[in-house]
C-alpha positions as CSV (number, residue, x, y, z in Angstrom):
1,X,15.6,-10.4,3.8
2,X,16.9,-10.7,7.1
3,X,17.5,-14.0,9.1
4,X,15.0,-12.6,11.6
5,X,12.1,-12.6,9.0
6,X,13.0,-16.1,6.9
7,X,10.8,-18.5,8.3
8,X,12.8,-21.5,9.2
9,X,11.8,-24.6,7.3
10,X,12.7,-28.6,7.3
11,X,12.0,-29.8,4.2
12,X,12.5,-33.6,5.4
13,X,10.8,-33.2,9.3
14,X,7.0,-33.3,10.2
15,X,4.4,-34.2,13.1
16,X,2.4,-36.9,12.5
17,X,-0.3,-37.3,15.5
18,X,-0.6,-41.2,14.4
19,X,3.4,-41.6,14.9
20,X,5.5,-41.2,17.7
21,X,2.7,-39.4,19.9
22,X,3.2,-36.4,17.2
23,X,6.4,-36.1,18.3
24,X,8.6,-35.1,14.6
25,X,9.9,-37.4,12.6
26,X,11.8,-37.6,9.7
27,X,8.9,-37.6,7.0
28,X,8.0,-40.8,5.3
29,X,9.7,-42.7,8.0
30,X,9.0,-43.2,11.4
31,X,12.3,-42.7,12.8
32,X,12.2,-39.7,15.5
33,X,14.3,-36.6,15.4
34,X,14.8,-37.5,19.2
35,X,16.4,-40.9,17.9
36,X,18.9,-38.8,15.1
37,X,20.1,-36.7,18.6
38,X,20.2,-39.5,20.9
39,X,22.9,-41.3,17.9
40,X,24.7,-37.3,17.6
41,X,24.6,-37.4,21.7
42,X,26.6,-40.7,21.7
43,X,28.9,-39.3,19.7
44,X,28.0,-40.3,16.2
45,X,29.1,-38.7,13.4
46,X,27.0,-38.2,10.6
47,X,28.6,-41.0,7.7
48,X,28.0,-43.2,11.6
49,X,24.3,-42.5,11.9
50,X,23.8,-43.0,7.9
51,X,25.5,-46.0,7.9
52,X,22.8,-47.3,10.8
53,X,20.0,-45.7,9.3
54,X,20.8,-46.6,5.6
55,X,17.6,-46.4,4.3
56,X,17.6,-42.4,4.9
57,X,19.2,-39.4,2.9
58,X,21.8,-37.1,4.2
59,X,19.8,-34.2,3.2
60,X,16.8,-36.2,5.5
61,X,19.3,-36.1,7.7
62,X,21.0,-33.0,8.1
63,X,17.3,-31.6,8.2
64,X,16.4,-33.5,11.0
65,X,20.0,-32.1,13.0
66,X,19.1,-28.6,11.7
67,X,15.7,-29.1,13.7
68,X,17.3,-30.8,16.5
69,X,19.8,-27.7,16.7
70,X,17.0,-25.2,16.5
71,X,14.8,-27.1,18.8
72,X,17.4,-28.4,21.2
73,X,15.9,-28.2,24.5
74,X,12.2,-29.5,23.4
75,X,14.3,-32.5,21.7
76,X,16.9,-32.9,24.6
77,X,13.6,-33.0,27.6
78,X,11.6,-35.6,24.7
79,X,14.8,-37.8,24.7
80,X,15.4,-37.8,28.1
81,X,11.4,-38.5,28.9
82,X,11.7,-41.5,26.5
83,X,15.3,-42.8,28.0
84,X,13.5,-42.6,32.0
85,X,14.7,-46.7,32.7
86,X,12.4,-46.4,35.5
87,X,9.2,-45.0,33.9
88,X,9.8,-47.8,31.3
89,X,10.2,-50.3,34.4
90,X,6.8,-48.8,35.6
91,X,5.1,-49.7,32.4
92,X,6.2,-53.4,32.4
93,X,4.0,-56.4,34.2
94,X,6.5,-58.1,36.2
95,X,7.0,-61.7,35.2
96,X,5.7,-63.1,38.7
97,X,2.3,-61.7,37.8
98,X,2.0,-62.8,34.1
99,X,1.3,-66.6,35.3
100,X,-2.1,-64.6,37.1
101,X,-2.5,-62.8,34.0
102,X,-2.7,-65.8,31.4
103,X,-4.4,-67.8,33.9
């Protein structure tokens, strides 16, 4: 069969609408493919990112940098949307205005 008809799988990656806005994930966790390429991005190697995230496999994680590799730019604009300091800012009450707030 050729490489062009195999239908790419990730045993260890789904999409969850109740986690991560659907975004995938490694299954049975809740830690983000995004997350595994943001660690790679910083230059982590992979004994690095297992040593942080003991609790996962390295098959669970090779899976999730086979789907980061296949899905790069999705993954890459998702990590960048969740790293945007001043969206985040955005979305936080500034401390002057929690006094009004709890008031």
């Amino acid at each position: 069969m050729t490489s062009a008809l195999q239908a790419k799988t990730y045993p260890y990656v789904d999409c969850d609408p109740e986690i991560a806005d659907g975004k995938p994930i490694i299954a049975g966790t809740r830690i983000t493919v995004r997350s595994i390429a943001g660690y790679y991005q910083m230059g982590m190697n992979t004994d690095e990112i297992l040593t942080t995230l003991a609790h996962l496999t390295p098959s669970q994680l090779h899976s999730a940098l086979a789907y980061y590799f296949d899905h790069q730019v999705e993954v890459d604009s998702d990590l960048a949307a969740s790293s945007d300091v001043e969206f985040w800012k955005s979305q936080v009450t500034p401390r002057s205005n929690l006094k009004s707030l709890n008031s």
